[in-house]
Backbone and ligand atoms as CSV (ligand in chain L), in Angstrom:
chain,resi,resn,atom,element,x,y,z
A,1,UNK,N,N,-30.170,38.735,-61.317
A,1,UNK,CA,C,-30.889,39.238,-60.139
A,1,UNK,C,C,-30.099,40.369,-59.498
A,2,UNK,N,N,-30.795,41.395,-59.234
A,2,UNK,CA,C,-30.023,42.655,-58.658
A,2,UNK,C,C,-30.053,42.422,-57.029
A,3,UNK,N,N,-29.127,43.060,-56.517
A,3,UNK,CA,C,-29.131,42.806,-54.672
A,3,UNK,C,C,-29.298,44.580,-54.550
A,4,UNK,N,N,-30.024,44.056,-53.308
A,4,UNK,CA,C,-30.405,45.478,-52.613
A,4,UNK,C,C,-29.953,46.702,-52.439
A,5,UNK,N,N,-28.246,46.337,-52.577
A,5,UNK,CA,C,-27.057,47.780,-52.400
A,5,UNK,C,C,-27.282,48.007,-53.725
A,6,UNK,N,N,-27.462,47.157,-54.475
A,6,UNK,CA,C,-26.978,48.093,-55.976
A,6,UNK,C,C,-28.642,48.486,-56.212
A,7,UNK,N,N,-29.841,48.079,-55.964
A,7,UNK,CA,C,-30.921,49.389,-56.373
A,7,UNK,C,C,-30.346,50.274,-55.449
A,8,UNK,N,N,-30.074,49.902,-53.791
A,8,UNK,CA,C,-30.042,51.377,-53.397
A,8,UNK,C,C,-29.250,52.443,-54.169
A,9,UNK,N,N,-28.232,51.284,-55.042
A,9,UNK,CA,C,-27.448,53.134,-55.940
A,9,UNK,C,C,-28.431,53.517,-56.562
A,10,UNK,N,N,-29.179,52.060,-57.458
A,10,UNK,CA,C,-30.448,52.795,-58.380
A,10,UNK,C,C,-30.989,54.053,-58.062
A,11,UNK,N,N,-31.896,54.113,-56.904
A,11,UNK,CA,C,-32.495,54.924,-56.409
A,11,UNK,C,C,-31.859,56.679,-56.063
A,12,UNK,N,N,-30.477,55.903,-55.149
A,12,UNK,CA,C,-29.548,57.480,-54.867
A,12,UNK,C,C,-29.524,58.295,-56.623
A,13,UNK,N,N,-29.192,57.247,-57.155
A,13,UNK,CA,C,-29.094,58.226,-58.699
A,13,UNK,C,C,-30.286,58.961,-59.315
A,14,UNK,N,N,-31.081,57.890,-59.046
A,14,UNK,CA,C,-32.021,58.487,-60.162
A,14,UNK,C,C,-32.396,59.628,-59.318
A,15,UNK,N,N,-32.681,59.740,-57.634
A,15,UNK,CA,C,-33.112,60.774,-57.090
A,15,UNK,C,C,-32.080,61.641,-57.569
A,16,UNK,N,N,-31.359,61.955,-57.122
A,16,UNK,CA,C,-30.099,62.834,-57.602
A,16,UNK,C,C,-30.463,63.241,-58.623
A,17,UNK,N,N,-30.856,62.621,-59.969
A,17,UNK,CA,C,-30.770,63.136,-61.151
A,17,UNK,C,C,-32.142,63.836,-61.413
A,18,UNK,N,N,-33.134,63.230,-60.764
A,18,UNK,CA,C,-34.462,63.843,-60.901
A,18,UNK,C,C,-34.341,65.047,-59.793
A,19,UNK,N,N,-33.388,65.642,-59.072
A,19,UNK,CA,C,-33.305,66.999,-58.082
A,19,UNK,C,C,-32.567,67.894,-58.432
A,20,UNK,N,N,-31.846,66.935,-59.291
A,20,UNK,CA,C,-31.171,68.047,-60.226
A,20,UNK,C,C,-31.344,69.289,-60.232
A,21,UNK,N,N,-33.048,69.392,-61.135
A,21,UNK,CA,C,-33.472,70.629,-61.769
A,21,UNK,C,C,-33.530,71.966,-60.444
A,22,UNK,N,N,-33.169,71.432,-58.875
A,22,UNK,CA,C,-32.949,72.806,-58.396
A,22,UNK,C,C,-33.974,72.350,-57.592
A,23,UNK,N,N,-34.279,71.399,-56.244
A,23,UNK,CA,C,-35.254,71.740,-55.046
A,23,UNK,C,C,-34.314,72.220,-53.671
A,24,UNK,N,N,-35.319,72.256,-52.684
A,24,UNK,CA,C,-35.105,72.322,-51.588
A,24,UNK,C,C,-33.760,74.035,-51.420
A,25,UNK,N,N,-32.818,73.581,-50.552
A,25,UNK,CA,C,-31.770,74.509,-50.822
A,25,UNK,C,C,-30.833,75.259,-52.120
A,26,UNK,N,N,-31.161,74.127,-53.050
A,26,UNK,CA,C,-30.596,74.502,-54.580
A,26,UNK,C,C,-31.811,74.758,-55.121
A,27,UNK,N,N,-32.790,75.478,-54.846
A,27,UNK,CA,C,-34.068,75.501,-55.584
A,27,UNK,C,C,-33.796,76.653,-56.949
A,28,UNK,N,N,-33.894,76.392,-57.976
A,28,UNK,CA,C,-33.484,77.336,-59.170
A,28,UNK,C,C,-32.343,77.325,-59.656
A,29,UNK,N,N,-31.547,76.244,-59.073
A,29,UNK,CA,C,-30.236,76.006,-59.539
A,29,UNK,C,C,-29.958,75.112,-60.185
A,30,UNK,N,N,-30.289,74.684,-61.322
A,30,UNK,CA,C,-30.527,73.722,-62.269
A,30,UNK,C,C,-29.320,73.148,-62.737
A,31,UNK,N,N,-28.664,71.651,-62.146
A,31,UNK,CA,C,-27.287,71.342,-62.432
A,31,UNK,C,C,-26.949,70.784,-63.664
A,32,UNK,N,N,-28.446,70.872,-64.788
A,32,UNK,CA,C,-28.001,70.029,-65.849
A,32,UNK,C,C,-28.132,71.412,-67.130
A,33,UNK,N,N,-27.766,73.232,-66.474
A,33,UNK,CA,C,-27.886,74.055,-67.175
A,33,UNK,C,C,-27.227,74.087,-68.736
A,34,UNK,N,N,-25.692,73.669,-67.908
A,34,UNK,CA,C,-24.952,73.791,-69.416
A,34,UNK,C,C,-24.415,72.573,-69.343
A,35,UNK,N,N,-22.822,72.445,-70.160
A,35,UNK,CA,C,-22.293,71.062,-70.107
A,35,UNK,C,C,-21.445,70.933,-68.802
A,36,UNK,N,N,-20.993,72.530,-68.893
A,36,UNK,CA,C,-19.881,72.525,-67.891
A,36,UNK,C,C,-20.755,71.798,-66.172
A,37,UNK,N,N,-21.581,72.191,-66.067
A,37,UNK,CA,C,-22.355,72.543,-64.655
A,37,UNK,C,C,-22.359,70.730,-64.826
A,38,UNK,N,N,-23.056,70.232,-65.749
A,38,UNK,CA,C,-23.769,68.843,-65.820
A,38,UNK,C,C,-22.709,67.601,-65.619
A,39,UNK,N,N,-21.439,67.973,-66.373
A,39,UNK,CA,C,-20.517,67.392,-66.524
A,39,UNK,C,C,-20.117,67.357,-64.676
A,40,UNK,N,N,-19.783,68.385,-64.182
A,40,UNK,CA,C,-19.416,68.697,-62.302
A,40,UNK,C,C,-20.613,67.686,-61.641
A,41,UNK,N,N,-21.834,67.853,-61.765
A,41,UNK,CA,C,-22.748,67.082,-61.021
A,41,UNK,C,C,-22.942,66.080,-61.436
A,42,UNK,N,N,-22.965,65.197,-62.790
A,42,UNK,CA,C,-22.526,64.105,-62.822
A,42,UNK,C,C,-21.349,62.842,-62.253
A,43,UNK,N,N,-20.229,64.398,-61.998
A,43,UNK,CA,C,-18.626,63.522,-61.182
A,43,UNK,C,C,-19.324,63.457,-60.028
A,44,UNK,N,N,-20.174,64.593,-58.887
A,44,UNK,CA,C,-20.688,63.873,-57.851
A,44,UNK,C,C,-21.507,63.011,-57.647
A,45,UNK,N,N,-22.618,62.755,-58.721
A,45,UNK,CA,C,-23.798,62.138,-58.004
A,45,UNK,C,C,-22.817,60.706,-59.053
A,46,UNK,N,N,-22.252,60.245,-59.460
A,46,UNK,CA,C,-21.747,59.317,-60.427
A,46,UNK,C,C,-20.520,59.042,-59.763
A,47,UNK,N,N,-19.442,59.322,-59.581
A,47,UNK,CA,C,-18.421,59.342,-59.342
A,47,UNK,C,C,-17.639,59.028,-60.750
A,48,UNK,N,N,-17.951,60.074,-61.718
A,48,UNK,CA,C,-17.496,59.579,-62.882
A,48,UNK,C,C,-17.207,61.025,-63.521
A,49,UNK,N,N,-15.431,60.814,-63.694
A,49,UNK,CA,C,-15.616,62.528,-64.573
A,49,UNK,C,C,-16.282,62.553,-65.828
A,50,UNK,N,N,-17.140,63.242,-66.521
A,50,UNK,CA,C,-17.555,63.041,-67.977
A,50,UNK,C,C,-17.426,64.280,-68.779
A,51,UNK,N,N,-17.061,64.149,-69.654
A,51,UNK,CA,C,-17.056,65.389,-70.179
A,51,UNK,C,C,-18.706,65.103,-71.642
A,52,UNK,N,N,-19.443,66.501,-71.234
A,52,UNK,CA,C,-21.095,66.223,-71.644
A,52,UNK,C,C,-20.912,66.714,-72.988
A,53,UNK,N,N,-21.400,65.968,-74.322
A,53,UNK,CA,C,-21.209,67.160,-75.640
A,53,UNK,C,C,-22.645,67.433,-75.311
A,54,UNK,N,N,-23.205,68.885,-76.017
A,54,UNK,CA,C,-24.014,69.311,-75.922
A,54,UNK,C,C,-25.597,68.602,-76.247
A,55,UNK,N,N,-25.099,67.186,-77.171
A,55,UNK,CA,C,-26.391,66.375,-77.502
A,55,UNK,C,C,-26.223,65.553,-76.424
A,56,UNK,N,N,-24.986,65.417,-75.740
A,56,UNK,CA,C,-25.980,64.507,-74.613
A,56,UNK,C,C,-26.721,65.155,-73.606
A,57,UNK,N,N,-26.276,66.699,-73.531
A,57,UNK,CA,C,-27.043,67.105,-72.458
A,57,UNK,C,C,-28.437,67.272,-72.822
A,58,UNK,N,N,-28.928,67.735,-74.085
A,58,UNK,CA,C,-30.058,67.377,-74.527
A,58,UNK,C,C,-30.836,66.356,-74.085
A,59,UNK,N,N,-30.197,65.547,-74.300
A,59,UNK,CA,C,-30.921,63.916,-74.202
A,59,UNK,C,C,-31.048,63.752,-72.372
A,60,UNK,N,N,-30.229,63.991,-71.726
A,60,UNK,CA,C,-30.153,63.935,-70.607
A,60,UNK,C,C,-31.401,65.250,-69.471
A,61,UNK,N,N,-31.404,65.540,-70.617
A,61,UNK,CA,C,-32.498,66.879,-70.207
A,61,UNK,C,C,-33.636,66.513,-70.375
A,62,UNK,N,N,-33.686,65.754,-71.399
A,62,UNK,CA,C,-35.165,65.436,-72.014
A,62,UNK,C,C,-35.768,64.421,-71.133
A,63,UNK,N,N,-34.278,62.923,-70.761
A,63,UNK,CA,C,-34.709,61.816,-69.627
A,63,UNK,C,C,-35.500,62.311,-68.263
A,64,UNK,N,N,-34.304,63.352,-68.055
A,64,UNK,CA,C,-34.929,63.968,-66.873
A,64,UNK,C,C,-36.442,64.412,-66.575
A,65,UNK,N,N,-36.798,65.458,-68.207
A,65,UNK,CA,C,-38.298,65.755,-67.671
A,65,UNK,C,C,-39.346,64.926,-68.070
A,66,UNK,N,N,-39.024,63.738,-68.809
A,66,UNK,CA,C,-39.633,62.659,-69.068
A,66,UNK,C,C,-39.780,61.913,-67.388
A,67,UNK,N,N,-39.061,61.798,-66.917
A,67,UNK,CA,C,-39.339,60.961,-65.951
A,67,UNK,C,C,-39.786,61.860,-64.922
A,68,UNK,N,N,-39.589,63.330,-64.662
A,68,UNK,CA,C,-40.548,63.722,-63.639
A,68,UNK,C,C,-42.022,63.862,-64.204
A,69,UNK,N,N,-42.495,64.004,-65.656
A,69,UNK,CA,C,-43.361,63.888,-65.875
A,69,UNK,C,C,-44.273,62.538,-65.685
A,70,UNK,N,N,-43.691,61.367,-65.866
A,70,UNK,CA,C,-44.311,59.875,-65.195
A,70,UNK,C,C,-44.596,59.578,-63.955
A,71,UNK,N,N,-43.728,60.597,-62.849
A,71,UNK,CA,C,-43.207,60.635,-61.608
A,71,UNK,C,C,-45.037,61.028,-61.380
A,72,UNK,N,N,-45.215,62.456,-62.088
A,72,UNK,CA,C,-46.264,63.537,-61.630
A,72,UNK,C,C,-47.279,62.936,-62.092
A,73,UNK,N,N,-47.248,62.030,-63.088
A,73,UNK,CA,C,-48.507,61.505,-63.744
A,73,UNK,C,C,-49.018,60.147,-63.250
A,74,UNK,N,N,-48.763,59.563,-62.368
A,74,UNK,CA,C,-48.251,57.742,-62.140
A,74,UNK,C,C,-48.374,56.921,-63.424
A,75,UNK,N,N,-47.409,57.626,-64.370
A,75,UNK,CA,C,-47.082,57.170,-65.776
A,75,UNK,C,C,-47.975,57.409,-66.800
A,76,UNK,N,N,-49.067,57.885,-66.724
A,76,UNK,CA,C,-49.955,58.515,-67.544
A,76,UNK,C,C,-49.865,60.090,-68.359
A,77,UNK,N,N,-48.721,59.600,-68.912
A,77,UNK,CA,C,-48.474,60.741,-69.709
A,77,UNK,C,C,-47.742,59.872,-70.889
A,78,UNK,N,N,-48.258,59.627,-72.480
A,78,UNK,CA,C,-47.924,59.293,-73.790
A,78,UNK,C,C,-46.532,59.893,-74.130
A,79,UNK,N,N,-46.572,61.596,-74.027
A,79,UNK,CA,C,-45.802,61.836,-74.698
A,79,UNK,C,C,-44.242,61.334,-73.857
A,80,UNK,N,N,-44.223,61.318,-71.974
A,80,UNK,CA,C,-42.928,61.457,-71.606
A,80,UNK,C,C,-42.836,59.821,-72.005
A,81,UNK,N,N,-43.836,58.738,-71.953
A,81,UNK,CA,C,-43.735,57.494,-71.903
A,81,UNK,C,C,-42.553,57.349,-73.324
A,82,UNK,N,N,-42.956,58.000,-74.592
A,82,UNK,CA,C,-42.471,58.097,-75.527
A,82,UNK,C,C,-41.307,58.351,-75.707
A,83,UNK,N,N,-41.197,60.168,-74.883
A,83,UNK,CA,C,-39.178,60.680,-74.647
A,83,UNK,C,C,-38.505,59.203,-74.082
A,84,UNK,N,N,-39.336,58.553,-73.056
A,84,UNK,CA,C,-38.326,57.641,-72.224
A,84,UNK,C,C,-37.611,56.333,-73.297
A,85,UNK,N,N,-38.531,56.031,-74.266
A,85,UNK,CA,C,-38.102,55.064,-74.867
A,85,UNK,C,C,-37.678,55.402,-75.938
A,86,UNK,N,N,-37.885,56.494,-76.609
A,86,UNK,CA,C,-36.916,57.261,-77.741
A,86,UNK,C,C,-35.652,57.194,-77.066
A,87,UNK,N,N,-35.461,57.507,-76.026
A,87,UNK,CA,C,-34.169,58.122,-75.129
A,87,UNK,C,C,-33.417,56.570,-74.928
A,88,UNK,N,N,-34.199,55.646,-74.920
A,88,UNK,CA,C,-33.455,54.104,-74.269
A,88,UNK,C,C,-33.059,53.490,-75.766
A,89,UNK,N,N,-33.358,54.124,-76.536
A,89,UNK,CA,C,-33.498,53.743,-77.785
A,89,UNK,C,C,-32.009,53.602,-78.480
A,90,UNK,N,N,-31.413,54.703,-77.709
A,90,UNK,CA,C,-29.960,55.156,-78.026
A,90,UNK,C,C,-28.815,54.690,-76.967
A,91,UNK,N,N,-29.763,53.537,-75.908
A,91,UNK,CA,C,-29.025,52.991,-75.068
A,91,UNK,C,C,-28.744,51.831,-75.359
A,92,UNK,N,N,-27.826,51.143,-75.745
A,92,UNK,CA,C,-27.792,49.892,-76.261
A,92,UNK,C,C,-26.997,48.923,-75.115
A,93,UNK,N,N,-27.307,47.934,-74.679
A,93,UNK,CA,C,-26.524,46.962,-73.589
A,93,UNK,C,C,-26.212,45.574,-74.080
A,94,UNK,N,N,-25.323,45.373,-73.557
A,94,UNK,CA,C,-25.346,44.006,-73.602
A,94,UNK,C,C,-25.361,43.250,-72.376
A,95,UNK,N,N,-25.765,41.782,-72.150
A,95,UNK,CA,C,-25.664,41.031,-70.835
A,95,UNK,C,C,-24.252,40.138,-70.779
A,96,UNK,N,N,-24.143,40.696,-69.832
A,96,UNK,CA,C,-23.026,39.543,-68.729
A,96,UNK,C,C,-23.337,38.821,-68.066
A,97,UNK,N,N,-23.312,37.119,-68.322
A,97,UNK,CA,C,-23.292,36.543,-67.234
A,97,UNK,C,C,-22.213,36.414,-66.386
A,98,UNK,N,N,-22.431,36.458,-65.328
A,98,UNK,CA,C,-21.888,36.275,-63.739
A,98,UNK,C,C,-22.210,34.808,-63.338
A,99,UNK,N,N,-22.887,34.416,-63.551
A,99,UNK,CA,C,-23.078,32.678,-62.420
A,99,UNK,C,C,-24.427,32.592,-63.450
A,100,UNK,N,N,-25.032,31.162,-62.792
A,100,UNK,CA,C,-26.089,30.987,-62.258
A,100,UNK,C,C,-27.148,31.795,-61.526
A,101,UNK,N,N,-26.374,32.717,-60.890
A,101,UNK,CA,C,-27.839,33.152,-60.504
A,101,UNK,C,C,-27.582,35.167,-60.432
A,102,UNK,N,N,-26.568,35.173,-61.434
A,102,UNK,CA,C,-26.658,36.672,-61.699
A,102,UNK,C,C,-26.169,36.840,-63.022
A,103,UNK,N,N,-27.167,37.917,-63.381
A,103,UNK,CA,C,-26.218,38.632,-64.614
A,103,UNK,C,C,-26.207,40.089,-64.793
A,104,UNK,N,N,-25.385,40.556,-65.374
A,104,UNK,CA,C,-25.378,42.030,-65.654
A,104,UNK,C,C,-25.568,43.068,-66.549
A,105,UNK,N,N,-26.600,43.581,-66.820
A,105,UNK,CA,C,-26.562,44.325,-68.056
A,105,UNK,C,C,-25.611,45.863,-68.040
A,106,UNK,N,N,-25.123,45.704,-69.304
A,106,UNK,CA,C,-24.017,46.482,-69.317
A,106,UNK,C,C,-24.090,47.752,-70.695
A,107,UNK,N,N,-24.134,48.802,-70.110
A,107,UNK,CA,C,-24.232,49.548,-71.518
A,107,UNK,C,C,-23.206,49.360,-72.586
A,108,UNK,N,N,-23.443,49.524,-73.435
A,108,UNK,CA,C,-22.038,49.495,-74.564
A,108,UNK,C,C,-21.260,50.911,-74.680
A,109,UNK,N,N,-21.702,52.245,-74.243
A,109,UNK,CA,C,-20.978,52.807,-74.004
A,109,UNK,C,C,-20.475,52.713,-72.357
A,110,UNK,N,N,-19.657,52.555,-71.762
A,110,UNK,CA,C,-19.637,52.252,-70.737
A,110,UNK,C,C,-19.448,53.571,-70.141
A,111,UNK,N,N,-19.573,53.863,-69.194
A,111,UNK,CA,C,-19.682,55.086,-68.448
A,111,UNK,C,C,-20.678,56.259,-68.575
A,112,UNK,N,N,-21.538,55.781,-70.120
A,112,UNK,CA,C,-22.444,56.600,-69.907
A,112,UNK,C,C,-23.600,56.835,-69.024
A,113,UNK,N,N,-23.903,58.118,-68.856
A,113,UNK,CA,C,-24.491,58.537,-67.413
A,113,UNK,C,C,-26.409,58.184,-67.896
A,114,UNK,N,N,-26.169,58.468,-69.626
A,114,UNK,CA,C,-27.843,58.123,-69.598
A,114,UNK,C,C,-28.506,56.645,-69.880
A,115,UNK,N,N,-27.242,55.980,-69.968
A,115,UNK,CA,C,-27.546,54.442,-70.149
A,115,UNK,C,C,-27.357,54.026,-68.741
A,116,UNK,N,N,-27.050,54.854,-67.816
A,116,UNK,CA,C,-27.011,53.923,-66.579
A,116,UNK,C,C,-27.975,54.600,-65.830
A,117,UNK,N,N,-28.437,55.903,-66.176
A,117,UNK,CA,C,-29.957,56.129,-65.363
A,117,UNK,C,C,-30.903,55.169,-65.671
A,118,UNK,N,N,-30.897,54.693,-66.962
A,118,UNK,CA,C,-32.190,54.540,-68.487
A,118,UNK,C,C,-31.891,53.252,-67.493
A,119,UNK,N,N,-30.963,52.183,-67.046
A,119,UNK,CA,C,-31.120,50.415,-66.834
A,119,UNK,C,C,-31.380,51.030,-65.609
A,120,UNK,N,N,-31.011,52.108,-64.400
A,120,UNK,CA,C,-31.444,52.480,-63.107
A,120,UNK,C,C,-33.385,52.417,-62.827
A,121,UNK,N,N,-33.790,52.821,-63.902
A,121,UNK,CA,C,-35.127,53.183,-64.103
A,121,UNK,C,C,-35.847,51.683,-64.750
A,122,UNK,N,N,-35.092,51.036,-65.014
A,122,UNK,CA,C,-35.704,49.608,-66.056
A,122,UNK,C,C,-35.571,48.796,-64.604
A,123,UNK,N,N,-34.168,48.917,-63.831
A,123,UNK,CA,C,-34.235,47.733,-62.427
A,123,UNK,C,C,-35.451,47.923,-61.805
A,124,UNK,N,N,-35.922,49.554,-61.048
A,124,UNK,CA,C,-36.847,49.940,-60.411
A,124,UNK,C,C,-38.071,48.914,-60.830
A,125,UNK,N,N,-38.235,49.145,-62.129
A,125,UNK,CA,C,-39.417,48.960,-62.601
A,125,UNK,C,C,-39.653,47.732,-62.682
A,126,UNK,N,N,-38.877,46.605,-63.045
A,126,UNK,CA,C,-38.619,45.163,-63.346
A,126,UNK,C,C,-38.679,44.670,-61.750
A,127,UNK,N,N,-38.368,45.693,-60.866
A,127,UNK,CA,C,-38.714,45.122,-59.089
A,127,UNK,C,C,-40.067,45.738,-58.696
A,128,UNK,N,N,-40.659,46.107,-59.067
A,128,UNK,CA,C,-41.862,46.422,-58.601
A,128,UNK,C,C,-42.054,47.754,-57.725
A,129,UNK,N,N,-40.699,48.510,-57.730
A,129,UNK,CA,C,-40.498,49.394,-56.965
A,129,UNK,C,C,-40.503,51.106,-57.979
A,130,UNK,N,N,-40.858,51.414,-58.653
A,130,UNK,CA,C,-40.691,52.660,-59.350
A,130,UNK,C,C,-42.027,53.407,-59.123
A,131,UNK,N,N,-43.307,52.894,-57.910
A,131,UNK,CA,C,-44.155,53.270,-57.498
A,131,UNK,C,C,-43.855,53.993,-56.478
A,132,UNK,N,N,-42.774,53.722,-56.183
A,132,UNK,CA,C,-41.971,54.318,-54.524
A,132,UNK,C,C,-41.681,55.563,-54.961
A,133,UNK,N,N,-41.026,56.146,-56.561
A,133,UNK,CA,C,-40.440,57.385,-56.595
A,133,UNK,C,C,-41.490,58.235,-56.600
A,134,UNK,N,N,-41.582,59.394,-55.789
A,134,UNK,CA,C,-42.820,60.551,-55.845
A,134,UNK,C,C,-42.119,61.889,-55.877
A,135,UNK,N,N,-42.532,62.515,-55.853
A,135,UNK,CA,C,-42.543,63.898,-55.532
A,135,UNK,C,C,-43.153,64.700,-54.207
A,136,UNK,N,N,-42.262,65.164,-53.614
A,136,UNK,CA,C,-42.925,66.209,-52.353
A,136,UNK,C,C,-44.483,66.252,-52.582
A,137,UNK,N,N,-45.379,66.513,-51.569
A,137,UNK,CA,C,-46.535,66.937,-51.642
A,137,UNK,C,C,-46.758,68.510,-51.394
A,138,UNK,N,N,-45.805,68.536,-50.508
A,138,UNK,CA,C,-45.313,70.706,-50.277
A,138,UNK,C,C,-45.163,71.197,-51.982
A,139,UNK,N,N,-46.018,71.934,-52.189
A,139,UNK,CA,C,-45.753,72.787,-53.666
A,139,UNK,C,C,-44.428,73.586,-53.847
A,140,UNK,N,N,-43.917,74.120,-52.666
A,140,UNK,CA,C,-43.201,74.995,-52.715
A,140,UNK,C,C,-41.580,73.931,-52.742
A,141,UNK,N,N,-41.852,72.792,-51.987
A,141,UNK,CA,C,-40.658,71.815,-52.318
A,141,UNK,C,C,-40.527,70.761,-53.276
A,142,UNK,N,N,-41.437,69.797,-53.735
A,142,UNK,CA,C,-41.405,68.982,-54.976
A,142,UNK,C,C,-40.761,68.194,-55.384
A,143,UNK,N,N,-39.912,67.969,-53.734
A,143,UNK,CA,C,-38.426,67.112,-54.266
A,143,UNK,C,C,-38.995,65.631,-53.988
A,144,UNK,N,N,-38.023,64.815,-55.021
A,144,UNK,CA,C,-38.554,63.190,-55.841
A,144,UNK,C,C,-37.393,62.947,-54.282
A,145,UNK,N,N,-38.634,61.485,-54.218
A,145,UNK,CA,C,-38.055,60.761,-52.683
A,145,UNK,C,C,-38.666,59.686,-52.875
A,146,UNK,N,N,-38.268,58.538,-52.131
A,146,UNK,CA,C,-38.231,57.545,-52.328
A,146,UNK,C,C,-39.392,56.796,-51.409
A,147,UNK,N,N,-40.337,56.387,-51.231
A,147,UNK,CA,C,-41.349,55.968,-50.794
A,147,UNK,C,C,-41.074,54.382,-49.764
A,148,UNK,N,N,-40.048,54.761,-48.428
A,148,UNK,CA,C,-39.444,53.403,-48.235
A,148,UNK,C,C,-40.932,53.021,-46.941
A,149,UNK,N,N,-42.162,53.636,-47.042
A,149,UNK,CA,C,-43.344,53.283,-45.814
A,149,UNK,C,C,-43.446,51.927,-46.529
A,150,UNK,N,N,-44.247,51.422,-45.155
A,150,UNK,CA,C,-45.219,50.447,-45.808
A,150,UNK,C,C,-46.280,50.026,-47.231
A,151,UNK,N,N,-46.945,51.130,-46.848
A,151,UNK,CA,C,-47.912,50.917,-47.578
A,151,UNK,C,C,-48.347,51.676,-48.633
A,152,UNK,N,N,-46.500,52.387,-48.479
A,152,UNK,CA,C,-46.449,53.216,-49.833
A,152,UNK,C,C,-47.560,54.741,-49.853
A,153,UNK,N,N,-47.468,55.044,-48.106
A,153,UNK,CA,C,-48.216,56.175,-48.304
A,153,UNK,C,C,-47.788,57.618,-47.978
A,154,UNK,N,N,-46.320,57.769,-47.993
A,154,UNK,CA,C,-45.270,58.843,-47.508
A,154,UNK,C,C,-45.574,59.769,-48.707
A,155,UNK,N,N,-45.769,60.929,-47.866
A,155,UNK,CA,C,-46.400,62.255,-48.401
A,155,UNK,C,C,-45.377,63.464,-48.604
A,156,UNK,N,N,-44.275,63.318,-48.144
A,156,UNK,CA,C,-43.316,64.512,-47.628
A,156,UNK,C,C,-42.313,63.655,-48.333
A,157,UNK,N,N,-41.177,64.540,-48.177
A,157,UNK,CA,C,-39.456,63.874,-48.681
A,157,UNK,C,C,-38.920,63.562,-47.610
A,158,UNK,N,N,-39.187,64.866,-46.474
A,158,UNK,CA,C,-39.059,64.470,-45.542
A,158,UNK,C,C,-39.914,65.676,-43.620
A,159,UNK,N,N,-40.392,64.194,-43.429
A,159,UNK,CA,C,-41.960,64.594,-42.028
A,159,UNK,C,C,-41.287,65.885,-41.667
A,160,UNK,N,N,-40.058,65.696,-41.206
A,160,UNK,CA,C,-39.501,66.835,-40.387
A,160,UNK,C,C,-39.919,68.192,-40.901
A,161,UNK,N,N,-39.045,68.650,-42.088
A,161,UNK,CA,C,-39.167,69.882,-42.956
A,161,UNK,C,C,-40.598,69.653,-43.683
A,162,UNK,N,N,-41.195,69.113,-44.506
A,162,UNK,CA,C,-42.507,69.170,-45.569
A,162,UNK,C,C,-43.783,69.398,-44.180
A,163,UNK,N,N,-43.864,68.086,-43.767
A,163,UNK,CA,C,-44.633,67.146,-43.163
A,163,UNK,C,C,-45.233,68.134,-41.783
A,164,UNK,N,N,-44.017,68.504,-41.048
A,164,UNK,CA,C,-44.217,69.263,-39.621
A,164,UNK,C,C,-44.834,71.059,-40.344
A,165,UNK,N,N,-44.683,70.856,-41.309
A,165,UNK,CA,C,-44.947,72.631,-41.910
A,165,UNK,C,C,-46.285,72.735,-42.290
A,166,UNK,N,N,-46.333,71.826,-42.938
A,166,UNK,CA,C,-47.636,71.752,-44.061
A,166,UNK,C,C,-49.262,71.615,-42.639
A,167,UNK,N,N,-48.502,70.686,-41.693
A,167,UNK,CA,C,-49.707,70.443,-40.840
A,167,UNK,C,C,-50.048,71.717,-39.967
A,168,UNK,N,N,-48.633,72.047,-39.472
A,168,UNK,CA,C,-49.293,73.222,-39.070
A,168,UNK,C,C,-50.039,74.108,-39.776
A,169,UNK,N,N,-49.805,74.591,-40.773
A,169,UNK,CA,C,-50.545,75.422,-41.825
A,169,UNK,C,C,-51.891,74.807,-41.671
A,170,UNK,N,N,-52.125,73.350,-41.624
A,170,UNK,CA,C,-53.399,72.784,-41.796
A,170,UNK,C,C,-54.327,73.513,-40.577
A,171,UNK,N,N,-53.276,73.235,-39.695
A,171,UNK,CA,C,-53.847,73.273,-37.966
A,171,UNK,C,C,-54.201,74.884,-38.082
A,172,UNK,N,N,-53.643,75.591,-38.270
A,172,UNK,CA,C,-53.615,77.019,-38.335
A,172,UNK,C,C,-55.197,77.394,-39.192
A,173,UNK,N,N,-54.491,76.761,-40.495
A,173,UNK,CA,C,-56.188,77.094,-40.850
A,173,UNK,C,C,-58.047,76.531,-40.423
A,174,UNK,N,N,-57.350,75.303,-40.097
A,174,UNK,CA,C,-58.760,75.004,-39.306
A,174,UNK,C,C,-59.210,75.843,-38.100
A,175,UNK,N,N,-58.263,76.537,-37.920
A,175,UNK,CA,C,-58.736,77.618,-36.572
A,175,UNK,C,C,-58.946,78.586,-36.286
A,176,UNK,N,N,-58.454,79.470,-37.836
A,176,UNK,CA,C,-58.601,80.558,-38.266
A,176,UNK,C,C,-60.057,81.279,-37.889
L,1,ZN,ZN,ZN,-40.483,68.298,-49.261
């Protein structure tokens, strides 16, 4: 059974890794460009130095637009459904028990960054929560956020910046 701090890393990561590709203030700045860049933003959003060979950044490229493509589709897309499990395919774990009433799945490479997105994305989903990850509704922002409303109906990343812009624009044009 997972406890709440450790999805919340779930979540910090996978957002992280799905913003990667460059929103908001880094918009076009794509941190998973080369190895060097991927390897640096992995030590932050991970706290893990890694050094990336060029097939993992591949693979790590591919997770990535696999999962904003499920993100954009509410999983109705074959082919990313496919990258995702080709991609987990090469993730191999094993379980730890802890007690009675926990256990841990553990990649066999340990520290790898795409076996611990790939079980980040399997917790979500195994909790009922991977409906929460969206994408901005602002076109011009698009950044993946975490859906912590009620009723699961948060439209923005965030009301302030998306939310307060977009309405005015609304307001503006209804009055035009
Ligand atoms: Zn936004």
């Amino acid at each position: 059974m997972e406890s709440t701090e450790k999805w919340n890393e779930s979540i910090e990561r996978v957002l992280a890794f799905l913003n990667s590709r460059g929103v908001g203030f880094e918009k076009g700045v794509d941190r998973l460009r080369n190895a060097e860049e991927a390897s640096r933003f992995l030590a932050s959003a991970f706290g893990k130095q890694a050094v990336i060979s060029s097939r993992a950044l591949g693979e790590l490229r591919r997770l990535r637009q696999a999962l904003l493509d499920l993100v954009a589709t509410g999983w109705h897309d074959e082919a990313a459904a496919g990258a995702l499990n080709e991609v987990a395919s090469h993730s191999p774990y094993t379980i730890a028990f802890r007690g009675d009433q926990e256990i841990a799945l553990q990649p066999v490479h340990e520290g790898a960054a795409l076996s611990v997105l790939v079980r980040d994305v399997a917790a979500l989903i195994d909790a009922g929560q991977w409906n929460r990850v969206k994408h901005c509704s602002d076109q011009a922002c698009s950044a993946s956020f975490f859906d912590r409303s009620r009723n699961k109906t948060q439209r923005w990343h965030s009301f302030e910046i998306c939310g307060n812009k977009n309405n005015v624009a609304a307001h503006r044009a209804r009055h035009a």
